[in-house]
C-alpha positions, 0 to 999 in steps of 0.5 A: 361162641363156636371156633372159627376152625370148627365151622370151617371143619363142617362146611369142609366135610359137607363140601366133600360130600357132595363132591365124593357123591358127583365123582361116584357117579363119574366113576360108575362107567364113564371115568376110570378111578383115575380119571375121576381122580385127575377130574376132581384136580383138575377142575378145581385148580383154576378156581383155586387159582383165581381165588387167590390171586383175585384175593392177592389183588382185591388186598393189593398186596403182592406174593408173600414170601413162601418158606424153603419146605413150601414146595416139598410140603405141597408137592408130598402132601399133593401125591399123598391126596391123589393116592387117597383120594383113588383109593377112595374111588376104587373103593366105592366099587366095593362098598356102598357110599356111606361105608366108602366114606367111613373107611376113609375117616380112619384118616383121623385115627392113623393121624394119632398113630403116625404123630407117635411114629413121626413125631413122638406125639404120646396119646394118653391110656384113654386115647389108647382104648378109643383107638381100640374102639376104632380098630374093631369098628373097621374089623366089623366094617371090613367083615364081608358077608358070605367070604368065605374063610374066616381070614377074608372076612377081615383081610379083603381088598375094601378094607385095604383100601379104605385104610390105604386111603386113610392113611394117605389122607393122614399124611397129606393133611400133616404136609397141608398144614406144613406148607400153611406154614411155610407162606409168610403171611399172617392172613390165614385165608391167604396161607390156605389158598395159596396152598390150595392153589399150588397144591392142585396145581402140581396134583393136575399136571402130575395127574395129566402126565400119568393118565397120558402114558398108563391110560390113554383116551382118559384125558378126553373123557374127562373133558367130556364130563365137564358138564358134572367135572366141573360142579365137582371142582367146584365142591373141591375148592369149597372142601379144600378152603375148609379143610386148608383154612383150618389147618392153619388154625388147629392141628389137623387131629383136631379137624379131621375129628370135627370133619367126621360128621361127614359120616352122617352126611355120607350116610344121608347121600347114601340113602337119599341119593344112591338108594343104598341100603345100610346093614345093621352091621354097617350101622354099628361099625360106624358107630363104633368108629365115630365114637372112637374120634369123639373119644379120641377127642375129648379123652385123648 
């Protein structure tokens, strides 16, 4: 029978492919990067909030205890997801979807990387070469035709931004699985909304403060893209209670491993939707990068 943590990492990965589709389209013309990046938190926070206290209410069971690095969890891990997420954004200006999104899944190889640095986590000889096998799937991905010299074939701003993004997601998905931790509750469901809950709670009123001082008129262009914002809240909380659920589960390598097949559905919405055309190059530096997670994985 297949884990609990594993369906949860596939539903998750869908959920946020739909979402990352609807905020393209919000951030092709009618919302800045920013303002698709404060849409996707701020129409998700009052869903996630009814969740769980609706969840809190339906078990008749008051707010458990939240542990003293609840806050500092939620609240570095929540400015690490805003970071990534307008990365992500500003990216899809650069590339087309698919590659967007499979930049941003290096997420999954900077996580090995930063539990060594942090942590000590030590990866293995096997996990070292898929590693490697990553690294040059983002250098062929990076490589942008037509750049010229040879260094800005590999050193462009859509690599950077790709990398950027993940490894603020790296970051944001370790201070997710710590605040999972911290809520004294042995209801996984419970830990991960109420997390959830607080987390796009902070993201919104941070968001809403930056937007009103560096871009005025924002505010109110989101607003009036609720009609789109709101199903993008919608697929937020679905991808969010996927993702949260399984950190309290597994550690979040693991996850972010089993969420790559998000690859093959961002390449489906590429092509279906977008009308995107994927190069024979951009196939092999997906390749490459999907096969370093699974050897990551099953090696590491």
């Amino acid at each position: 029978m297949i884990e609990a943590w594993i369906l949860l990492s596939v539903m998750a990965a869908l959920f946020q492919t739909l979402r990352f589709m609807l905020q393209k389209q919000l951030s092709m013309g009618r919302l800045s990067a920013g303002g698709a990046t404060f849409a996707r938190f701020f129409y998700a926070a009052p869903f996630a909030a009814a969740i769980a206290f609706g969840y809190l209410g339906w078990r008749g069971q008051g707010l458990p205890a939240l542990g003293g690095l609840f806050w500092p969890y939620v609240l570095a891990g929540g400015l690490a997801q805003i970071l990534a997420t307008w990365c992500v954004v500003a990216l899809f200006a650069e590339r087309n979807f698919a590659v967007g999104i499979t930049f941003k899944k290096t997420e999954v190889v900077q996580t090995a990387l930063v539990g060594f640095v942090i942590l000590g986590d030590r990866v293995s000889m096997a996990g070292l070469m898929a590693i490697l096998v990553g690294l040059v799937g983002v250098l062929v991905l990076s490589d942008t035709p037509a750049s010229g010299h040879w260094s800005r074939r590999f050193v462009n701003r859509a690599a950077g931004l790709g990398l950027a993004s993940g490894a603020c997601f790296a970051i944001s998905a370790v201070a997710y699985r710590g605040a999972t931790l911290e809520v004294a509750s042995e209801d996984a469901f419970l830990r991960a909304m109420l997390s959830v809950a607080a987390v796009t709670a902070a993201q919104s009123i941070a968001m809403a403060g930056w937007l009103r001082w560096r871009e005025p008129g924002q505010l109110g262009r989101v607003w009036a893209a609720r009609g789109t914002a709101v199903w993008m809240g919608l697929t937020s909380v679905g991808g969010s209670v996927g993702w949260f659920t399984a950190f309290t589960l597994q550690n979040a390598a693991y996850v972010f491993a089993v969420g790559q097949v998000e690859v093959i559905f961002s390449m489906l919405a590429s092509v279906l939707f977008f009308r995107e055309t994927i190069s024979r190059r951009e196939y092999i530096g997906i390749a490459l990068l999907s096969a370093s997670i699974l050897l990551l994985v099953l090696l590491g």
